[in-house]
N, CA and C of each residue as an Amber inpcrd file, in Angstrom:
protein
   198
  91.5980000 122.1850000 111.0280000  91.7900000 120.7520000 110.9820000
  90.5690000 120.1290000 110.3080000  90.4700000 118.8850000 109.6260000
  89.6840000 118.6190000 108.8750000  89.3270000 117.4400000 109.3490000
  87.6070000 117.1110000 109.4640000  87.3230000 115.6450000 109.2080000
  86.6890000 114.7820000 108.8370000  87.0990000 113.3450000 109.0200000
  86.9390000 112.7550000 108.1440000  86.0560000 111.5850000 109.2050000
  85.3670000 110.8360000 108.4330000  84.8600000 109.8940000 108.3020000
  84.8090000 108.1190000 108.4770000  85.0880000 107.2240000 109.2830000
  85.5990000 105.9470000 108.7240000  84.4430000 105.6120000 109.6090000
  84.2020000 103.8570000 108.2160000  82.9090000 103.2190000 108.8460000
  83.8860000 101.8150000 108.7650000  83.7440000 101.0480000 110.1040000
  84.2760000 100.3990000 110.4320000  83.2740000  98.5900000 110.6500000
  83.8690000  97.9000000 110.4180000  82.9210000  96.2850000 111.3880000
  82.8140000  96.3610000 112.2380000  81.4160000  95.9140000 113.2380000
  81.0870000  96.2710000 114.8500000  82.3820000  95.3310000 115.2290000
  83.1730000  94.7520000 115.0760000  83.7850000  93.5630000 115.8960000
  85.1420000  94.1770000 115.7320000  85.7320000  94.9660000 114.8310000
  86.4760000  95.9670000 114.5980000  87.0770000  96.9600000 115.3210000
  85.7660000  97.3260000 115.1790000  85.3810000  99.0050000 116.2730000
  86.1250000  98.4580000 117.6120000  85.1280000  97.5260000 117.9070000
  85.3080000  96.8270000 119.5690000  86.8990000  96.5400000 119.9670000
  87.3550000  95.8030000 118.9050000  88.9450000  95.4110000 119.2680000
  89.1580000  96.7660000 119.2990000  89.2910000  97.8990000 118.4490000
  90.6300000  99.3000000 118.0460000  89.9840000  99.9920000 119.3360000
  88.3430000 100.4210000 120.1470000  88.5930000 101.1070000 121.1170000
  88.6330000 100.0970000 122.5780000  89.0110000  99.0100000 122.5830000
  89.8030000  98.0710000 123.6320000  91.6760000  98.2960000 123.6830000
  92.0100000  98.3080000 122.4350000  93.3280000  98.5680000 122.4760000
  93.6920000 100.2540000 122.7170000  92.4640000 101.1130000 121.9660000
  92.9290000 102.7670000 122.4600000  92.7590000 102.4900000 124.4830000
  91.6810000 101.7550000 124.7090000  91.5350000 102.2820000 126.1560000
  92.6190000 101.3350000 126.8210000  93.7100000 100.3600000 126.4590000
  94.4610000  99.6310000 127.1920000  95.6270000 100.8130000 127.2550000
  95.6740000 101.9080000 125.7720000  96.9480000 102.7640000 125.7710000
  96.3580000 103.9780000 126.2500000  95.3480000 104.0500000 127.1120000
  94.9890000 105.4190000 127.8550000  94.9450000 106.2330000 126.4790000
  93.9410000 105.6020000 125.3410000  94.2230000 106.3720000 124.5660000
  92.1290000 106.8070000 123.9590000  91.8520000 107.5060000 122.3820000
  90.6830000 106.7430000 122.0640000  91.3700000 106.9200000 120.6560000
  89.7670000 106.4110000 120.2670000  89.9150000 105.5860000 118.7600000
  90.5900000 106.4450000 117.9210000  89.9650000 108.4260000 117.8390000
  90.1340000 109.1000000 116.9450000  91.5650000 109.7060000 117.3620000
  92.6000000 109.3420000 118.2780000  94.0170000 109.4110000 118.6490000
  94.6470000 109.1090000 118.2120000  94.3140000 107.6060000 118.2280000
  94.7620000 106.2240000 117.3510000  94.9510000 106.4970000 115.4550000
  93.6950000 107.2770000 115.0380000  93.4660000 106.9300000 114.0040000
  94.5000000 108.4450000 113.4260000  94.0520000 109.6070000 114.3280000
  95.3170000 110.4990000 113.9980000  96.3000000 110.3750000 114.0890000
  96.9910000 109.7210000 114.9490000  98.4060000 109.0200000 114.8470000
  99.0750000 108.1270000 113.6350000  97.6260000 107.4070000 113.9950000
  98.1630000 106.3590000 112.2500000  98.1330000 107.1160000 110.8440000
  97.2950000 108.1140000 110.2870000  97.0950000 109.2320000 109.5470000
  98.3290000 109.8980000 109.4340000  98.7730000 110.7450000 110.2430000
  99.6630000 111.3300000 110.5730000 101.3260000 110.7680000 110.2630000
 101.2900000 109.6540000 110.5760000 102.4340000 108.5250000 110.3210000
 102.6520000 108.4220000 108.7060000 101.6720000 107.9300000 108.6450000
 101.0960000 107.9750000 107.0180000 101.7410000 109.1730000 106.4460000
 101.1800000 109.9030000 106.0990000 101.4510000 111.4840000 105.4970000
 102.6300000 112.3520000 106.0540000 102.9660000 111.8440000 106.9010000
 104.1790000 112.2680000 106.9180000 105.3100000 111.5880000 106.0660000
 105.6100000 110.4820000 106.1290000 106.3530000 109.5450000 105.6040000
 106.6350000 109.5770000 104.7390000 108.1540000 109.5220000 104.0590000
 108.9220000 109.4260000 102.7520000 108.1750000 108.2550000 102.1330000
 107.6440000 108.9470000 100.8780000 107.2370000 108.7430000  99.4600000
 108.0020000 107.8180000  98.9240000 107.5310000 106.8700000  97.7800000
 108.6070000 106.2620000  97.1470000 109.6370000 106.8280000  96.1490000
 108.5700000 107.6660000  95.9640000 109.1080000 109.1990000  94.6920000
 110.1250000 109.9150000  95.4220000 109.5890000 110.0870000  96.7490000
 111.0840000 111.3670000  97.3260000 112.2650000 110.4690000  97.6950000
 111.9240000 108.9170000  98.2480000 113.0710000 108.3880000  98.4460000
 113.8590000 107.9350000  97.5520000 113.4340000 107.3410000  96.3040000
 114.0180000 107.5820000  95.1660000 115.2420000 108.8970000  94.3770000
 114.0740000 110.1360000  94.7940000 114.6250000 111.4110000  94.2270000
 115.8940000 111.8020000  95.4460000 116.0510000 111.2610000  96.6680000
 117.0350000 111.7560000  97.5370000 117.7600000 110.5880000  96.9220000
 117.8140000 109.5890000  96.7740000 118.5950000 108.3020000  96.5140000
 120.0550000 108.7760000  95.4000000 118.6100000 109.4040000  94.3990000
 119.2780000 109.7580000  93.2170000 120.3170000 110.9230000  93.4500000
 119.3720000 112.1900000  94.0090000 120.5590000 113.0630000  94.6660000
 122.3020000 112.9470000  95.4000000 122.2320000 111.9250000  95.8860000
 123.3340000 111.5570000  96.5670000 124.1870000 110.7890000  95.6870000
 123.6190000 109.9720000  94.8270000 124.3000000 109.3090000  93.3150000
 125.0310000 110.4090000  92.7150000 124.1550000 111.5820000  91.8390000
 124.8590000 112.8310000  91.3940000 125.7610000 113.5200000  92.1380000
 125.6130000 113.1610000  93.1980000 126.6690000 114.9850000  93.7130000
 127.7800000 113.9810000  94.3090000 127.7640000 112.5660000  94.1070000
 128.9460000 111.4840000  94.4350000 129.9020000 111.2350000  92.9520000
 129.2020000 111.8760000  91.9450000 129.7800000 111.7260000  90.7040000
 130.8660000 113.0930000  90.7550000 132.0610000 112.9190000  90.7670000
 132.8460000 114.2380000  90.5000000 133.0370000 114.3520000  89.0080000
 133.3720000 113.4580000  88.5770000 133.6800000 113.7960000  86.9460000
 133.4100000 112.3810000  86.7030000 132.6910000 113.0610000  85.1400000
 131.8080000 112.0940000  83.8900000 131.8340000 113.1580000  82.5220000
 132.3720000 111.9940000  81.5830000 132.2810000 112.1350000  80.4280000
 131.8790000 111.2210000  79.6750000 131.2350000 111.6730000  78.5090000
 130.4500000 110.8850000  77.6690000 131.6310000 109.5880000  77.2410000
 133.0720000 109.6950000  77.3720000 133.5660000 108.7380000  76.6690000
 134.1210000 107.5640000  77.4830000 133.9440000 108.1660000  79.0880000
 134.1330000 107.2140000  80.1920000 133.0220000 105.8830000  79.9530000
């Protein structure tokens, strides 16, 4: 697992580990969760490229003179 780094505003900090400790949680939970959410998440490129997929294989027949 890899890590990383974030430099945050003292007034910042204070709100995100007030809200980790209201969710029985901490900051670097929080921030893997939100990360994680992130990078997981359909791309505009893949949702596009599935979009398109379902366009093609809905096409049964096409010809150039249609």
């Amino acid at each position: 697992m890899a890590n990383i780094t974030v430099s945050l505003p003292d007034d910042v900090y204070r709100r995100v580990r007030i809200r980790a400790a209201e969710q029985g949680s901490s900051v670097s939970a929080l921030v893997r969760g939100f990360l994680t959410d992130l990078g997981s998440a359909e791309t505009d490129f893949e949702r596009r490229k599935r979009l398109q997929d379902r366009v093609l294989t809905s096409i049964s027949r096409f010809t150039a003179g249609d």
